[in-house]
N, C-alpha and C positions, 0 to 999 in steps of 0.2 A: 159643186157647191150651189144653194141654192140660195136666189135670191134672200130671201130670209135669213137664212148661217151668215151671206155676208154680211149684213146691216149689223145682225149680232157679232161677229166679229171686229167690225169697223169702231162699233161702242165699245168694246171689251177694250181694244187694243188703244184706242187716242181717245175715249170718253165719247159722248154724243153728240156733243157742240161742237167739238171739234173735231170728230171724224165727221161730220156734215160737213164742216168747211172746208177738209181736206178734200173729201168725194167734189164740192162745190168748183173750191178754187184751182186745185194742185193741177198741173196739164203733164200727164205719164206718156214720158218716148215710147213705153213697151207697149203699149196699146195703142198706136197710132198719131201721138200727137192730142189725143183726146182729154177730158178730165172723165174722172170713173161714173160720174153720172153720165156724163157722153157717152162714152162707153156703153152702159148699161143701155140706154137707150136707143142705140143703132143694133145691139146683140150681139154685144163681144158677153164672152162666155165669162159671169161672175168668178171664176178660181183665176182665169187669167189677168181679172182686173184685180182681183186679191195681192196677185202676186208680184203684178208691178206696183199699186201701193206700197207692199213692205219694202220692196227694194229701192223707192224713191224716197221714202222716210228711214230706208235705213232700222226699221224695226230686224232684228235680229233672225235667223233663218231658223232659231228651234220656237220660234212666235208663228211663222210663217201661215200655219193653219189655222190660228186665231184658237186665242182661251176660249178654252172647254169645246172647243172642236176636235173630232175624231182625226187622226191623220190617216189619208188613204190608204188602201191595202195597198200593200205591196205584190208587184208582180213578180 
């Protein structure tokens, strides 16, 4: 996922103002203790910090790739 798909995902899924403030304020266990701007910033891998977002907001698992994002091929 690239930087870019997340941001548009992050809007998609909580709106803009508020998926800033979740990336701003939220502190995700799955990524270290970090909030996803932290995150992003030290270079955890954007799908990793995707995917502790949803699972801390509890967004639902067929969301998980964010509207109008492709879901990964399958191996």
């Amino acid at each position: 996922m690239r930087l870019s798909e997340f941001w548009v995902a992050v809007s998609d899924e909580f709106g803009p103002e508020y998926g800033r403030v979740l990336t701003h304020d939220l502190v995700l266990g799955d990524v270290g203790g970090l909030t996803a701007q932290q995150a992003i910033a030290r270079g955890v891998a954007t799908r990793e910090i995707w995917l502790a977002l949803c699972k801390a907001t509890d967004v639902p698992p067929n969301r998980w790739y964010g509207v109008g994002q492709r879901e990964p091929k399958k191996r």
